[in-house]
N, C-alpha and C positions, 0 to 999 in steps of 0.2 A: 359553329357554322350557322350564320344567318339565311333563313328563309322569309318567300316572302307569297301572299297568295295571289294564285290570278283566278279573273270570272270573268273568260272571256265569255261573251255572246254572238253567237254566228247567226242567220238567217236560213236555218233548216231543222224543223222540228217533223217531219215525215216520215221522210226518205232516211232506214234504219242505216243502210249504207255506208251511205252520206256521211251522215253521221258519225258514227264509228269509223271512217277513214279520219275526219279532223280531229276525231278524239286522240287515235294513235299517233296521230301526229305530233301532238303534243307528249305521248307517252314517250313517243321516242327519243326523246332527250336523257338522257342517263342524270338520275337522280329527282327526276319530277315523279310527286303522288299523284295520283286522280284521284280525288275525295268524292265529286258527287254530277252524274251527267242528268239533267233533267230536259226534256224535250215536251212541246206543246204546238197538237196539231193544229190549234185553232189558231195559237200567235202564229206557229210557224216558225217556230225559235226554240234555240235549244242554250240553255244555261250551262256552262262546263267548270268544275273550280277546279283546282289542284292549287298542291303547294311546290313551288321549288327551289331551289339553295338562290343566294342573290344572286351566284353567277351565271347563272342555268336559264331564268327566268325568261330573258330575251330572244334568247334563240328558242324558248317553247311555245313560247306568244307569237314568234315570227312564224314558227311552223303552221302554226295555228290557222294562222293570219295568209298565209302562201296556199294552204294547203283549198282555204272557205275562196278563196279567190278563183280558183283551179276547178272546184262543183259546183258552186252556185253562180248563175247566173240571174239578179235582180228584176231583169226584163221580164221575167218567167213566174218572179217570185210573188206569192200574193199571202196573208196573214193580216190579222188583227194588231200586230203588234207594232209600232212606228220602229221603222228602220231605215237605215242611206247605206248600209253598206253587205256584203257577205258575210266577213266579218263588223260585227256592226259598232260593237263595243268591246272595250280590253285594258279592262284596270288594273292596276296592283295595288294591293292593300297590305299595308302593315301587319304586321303579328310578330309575336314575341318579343325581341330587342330589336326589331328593324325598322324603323323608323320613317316617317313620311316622305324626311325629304331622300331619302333612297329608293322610295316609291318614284320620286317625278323625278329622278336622275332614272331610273330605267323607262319609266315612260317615252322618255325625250328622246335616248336612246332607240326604244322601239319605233317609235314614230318618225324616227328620221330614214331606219334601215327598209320602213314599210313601203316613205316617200320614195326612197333612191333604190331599191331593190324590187318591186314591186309597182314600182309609178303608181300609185295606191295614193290620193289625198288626204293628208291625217290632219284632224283637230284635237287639240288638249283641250282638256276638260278638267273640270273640276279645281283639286291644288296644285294638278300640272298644268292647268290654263297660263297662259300667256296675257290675256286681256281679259278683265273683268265681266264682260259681257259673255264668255264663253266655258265658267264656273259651270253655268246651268246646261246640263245634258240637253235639254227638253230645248231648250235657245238653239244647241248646237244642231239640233238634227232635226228644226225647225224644216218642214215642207217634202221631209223624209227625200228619199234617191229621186223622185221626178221633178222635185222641187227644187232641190240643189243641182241637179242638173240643169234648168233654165239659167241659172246665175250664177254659178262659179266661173268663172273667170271674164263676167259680166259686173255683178255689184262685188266693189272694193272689199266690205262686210264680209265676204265669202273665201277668201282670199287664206289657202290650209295654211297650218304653220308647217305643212313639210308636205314634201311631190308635189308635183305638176299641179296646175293654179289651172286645171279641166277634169271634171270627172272620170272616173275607172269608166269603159262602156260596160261591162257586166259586174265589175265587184263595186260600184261606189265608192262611196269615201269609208273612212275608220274615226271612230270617234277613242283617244290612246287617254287613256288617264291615272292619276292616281290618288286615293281617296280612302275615306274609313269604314268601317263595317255600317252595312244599311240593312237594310228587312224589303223585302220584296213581299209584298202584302195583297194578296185579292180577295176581295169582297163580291161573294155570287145572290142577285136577288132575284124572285121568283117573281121577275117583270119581263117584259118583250117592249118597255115603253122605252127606246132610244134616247127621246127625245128631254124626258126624265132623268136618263142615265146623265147625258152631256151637263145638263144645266148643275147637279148634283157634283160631277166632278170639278168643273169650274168652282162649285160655290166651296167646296172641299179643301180644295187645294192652296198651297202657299201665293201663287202668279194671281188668282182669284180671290185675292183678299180674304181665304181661311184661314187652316192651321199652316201654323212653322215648320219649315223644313219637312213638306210635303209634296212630291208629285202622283197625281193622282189622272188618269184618261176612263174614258167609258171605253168598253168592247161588246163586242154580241160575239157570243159562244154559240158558234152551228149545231156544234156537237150534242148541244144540253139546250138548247133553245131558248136560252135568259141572257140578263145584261150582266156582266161584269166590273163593278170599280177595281179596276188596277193599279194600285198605290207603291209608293216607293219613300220610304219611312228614312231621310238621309241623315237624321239626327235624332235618334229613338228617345235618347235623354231630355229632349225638348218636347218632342211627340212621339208617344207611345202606342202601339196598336189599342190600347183601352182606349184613348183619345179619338183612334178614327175609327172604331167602331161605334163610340158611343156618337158622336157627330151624324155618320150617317143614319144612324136609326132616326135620331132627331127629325130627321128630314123625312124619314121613307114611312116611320109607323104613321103618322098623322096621312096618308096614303093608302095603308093597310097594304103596304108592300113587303114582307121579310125578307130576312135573311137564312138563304139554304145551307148553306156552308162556306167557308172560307178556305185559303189555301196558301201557306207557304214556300215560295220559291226558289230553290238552290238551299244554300245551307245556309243557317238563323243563328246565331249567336246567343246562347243560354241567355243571359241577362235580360233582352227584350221582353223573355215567355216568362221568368219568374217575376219581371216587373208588371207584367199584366197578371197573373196570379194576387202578387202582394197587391194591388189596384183594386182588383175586382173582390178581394176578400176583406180589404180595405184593413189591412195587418199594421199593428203601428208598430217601431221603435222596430223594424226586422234590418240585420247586417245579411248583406250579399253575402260581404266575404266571410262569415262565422259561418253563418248559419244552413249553407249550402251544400251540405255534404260532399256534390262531387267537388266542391272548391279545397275543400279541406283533402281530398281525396290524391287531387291533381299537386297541391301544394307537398304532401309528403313523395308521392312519386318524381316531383321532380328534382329531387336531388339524387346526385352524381353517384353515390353507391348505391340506390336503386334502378338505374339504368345501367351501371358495370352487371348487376345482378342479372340483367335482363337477356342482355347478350350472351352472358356466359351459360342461360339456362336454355337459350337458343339455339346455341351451339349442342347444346350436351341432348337435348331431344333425338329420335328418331326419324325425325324429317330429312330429304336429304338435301333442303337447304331451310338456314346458310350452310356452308361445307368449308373446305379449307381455303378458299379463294377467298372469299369474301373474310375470314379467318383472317390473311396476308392483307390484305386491303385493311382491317382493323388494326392488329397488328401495327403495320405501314402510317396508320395514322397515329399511333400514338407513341410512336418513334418520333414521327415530325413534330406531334405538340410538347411532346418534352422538350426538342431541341429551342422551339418557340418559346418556352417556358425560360431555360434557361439563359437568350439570347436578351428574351425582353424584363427578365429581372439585372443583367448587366446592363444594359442601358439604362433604368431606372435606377441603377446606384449611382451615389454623389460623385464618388471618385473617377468614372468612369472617364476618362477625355472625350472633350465635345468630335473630335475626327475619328474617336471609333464610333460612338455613338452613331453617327451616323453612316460608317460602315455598314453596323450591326444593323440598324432598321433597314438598308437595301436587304439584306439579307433575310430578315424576317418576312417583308414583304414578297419575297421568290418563293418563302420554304411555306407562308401561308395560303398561297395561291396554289400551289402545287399541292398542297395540304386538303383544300378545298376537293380536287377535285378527283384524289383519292380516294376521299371517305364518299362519292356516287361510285366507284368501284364497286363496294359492299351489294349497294343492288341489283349492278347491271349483270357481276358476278351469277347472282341467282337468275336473275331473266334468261343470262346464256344454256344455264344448266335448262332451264322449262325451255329452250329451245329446243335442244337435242330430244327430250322427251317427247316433245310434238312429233319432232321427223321420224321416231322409232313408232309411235302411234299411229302412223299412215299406214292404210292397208298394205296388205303387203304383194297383193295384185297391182299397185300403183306406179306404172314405170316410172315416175319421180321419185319414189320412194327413198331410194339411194343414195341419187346424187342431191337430196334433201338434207339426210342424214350426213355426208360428206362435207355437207356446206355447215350444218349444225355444229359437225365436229370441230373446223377450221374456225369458226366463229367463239367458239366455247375454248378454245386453244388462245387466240389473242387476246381473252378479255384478262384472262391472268397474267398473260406477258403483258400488257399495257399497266396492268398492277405493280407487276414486280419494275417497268422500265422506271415510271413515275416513283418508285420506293428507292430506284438507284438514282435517279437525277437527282431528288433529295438530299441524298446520302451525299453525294457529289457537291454540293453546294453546301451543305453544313461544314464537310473536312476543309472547307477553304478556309473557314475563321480558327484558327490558331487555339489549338487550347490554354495558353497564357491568357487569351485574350479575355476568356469567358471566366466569368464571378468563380473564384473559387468553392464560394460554397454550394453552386450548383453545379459543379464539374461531372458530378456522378448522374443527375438526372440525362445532363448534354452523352456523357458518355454512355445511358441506357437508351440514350434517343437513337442511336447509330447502331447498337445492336439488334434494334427491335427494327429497325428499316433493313439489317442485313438479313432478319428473319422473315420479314414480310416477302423478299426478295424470294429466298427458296423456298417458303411457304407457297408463294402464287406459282414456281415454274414448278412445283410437284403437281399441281394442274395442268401446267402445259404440255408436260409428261407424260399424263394417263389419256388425254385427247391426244395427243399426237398419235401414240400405237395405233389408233384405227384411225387415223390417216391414209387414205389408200395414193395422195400424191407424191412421190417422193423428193417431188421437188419442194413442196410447198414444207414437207415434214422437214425438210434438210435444214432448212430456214429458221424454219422456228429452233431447230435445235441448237442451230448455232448460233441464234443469238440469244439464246438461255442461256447458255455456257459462257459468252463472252460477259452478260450480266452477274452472274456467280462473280467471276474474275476483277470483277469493278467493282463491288459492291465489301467481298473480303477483308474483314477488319484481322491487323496483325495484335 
């Protein structure tokens, strides 16, 4: 399962609310983590990452994106920090096997749904840019929301690669992109001289004929009452944070200006901090990858019988999730990856004929999509159970109280049957390819793939089971029971 990260950036660092509405918004996607919400009164801006499966992605970003459109309004908004939109930026960035240009295929994706779903003005940026002049963030969002506002749909130059060729009236435009890990870097000195700060950043920066693959602005901090260089390190392997801080001292000691402290942004990528370590200790002949313990750490955990370990010790704890739902959703998936297993080692045999062959990849294509988004079962499984716990948590003075818990229950009842239905359509699609057809000597994985999707099946409706009982609709329970029962009956290997 490929995943991939987002960092969107919205235009609200206050308002805790606010906030935490577009955050959930984004949660509410089944199968997106939140890794790290960071918010800054003085920008006015709040940083959010999460990671999510590649097919998830879009529609979390769009949430994202719908939701910062719907609270903030721009006219209202005021920060240090340069912005044109609510949502102001929303990248996707690579990790683990997922690749760039999978990045600017969802960017493009989101930026078209933002354009036509939202009449929201989007520019690509970066490697999802379209024209070489709109690579540079800082290009794109050139004269921030009041400024694009005089000229879109005035100068040609302005002209989004997707919606309406007129500003949002309160969300702006979106700047949509996709790019590689950076460092968000700020630099606090123990100055109130503006005018110092501006010239400094200019002279800093990549546009201003400094360091490479550098964007760098001055801010004044209300809060702290000093100036800020706010840096943005887009290629750390070129320029390292030892690099821009050794520059700016350059400039500020011969001033008798310091440095108070420093701060980083969102979430930082090890490498950057151990490169400034090895920099400033000035270490020779040192290996990242040997020498880094958690490297070596990450490197043994990431094999495949220490993550079967994981789950299995997961399950066996006293918590009371994961539990059997999420159990069938696992299960369910590794029913489907055998049967993937053994579809896609028959097509890779010689003998195979080129018109099954291609049989067989439609097929593996339906059973790994469907595959995908089985295994976000596993978590929304647990989310459903901290549902019902919440509603039983409500005082009990509370005349919602009930029909809270009612709604918990009916909620925590379909996340299993959506398991077990997704474990049967599976099932149903694999029985279609013949077993002649399939590698004989993987006939017995194919045929443990359909047992374990029959099990995932009654595994997830013994959930639907124990929520149902305290059902108090008898219409709603009737429902559900009968289409348990008719899933049993479809799913049945003779």
């Amino acid at each position: 399962m490929k995943f991939v990260e987002c960092v969107p950036n919205f235009s609200e660092g206050k308002d805790k609310n606010k906030i935490n509405d577009i955050v959930n918004a984004a949660k509410s996607v089944s199968g997106v983590s939140i890794l790290d919400v960071e918010s800054d009164s003085d920008h006015n801006r709040t940083v959010l990452t999460f990671i999510a499966p590649l097919d998830k992605a879009v529609e979390a970003m769009f949430r994202v994106a719908k939701r910062s459109a719907e609270l903030i309004d721009l006219n209202y908004h005021k920060g240090e920090h340069p912005r044109m939109g609510a949502l102001d930026v929303a990248p996707f960035i690579p990790i683990m096997d997922t690749s760039i240009d999978e990045c600017v295929a969802l960017a493009k994706e989101l930026g078209r749904r933002i354009g036509e779903e939202l009449s929201i003005p989007v520019y690509l940026y970066d490697q999802a840019a379209q024209r070489e002049d709109r690579k540079d963030l800082a290009k794109v969002r050139k004269g921030q929301f009041e400024g694009l506002k005089d000229e879109i749909g005035k100068n040609p130059d302005r002209v989004p690669d997707f919606g309406p060729n007129k500003i949002h009236p309160t969300a702006g435009a979106v700047a949509v992109g996709a790019r590689f890990q950076i460092v968000n870097f700020n630099v606090n000195l123990d100055t109130t001289d503006m005018d110092f700060a501006k010239a400094l950043a200019k002279k800093i920066r990549t546009s201003g004929g400094g360091l490479p693959a550098l964007r760098a602005k001055e801010i004044f901090l209300e809060s702290k009452n000093q100036v800020q260089i706010s840096t943005v390190l887009t290629n750390y392997g070129v320029t390292s944070i030892k690099k821009v801080i050794d520059e700016i001292k350059k400039e500020i000691e011969p001033k008798g200006i310091k440095i108070t402290d420093t701060e980083l942004i969102g979430l930082t990528a090890q490498k950057p901090l151990v490169d400034y370590s090895i920099e400033s200790l000035n270490v020779s002949n040192f290996s990242y990858e040997n020498q880094v313990l958690e490297n070596k750490i990450a490197k043994l955990l990431s094999g495949w019988e220490m993550g079967a370990n994981f789950v299995v010790d997961a399950l066996s704890n006293t918590n009371p999730t994961p539990g059997g739902g999420s159990a069938a959703a696992i299960c369910g998936s590794m029913g489907a990856a055998l049967i993937e297993m053994a579809l896609g080692i028959t097509v890779k045999a010689k003998k195979t004929p080129e018109d099954l062959k291609n049989k067989l990849n439609g097929y593996l294509l339906k059973i790994r999509n469907m595959r995908n988004e089985l295994q976000s079962q596993t978590a929304e499984d647990a989310a459903s159970f901290d549902t019902v716990m919440a509603a039983f948590k409500l005082p009990k003075e509370d005349p919602n109280r009930k029909s809270e818990i009612q709604k918990a229950l009916v909620y925590a009842a379909n996340i299993p049957l959506k398991t077990a239905k997704i474990c049967a359509e599976i099932s149903s699609v694999a029985r279609e390819v013949l077993e002649g057809e399939v590698k004989q000597d993987v006939i017995s994985d194919y045929r443990s793939g359909l047992y374990m999707l029959e099990c995932g099946v009654k595994c997830a409706l013994e959930n639907v089971y124990i929520n149902a009982k305290s059902i108090e609709d008898e219409t709603v329970k009737k429902n559900l029971l009968s289409e348990a029962e008719n899933l049993v009956k479809a799913v049945s290997l003779k």
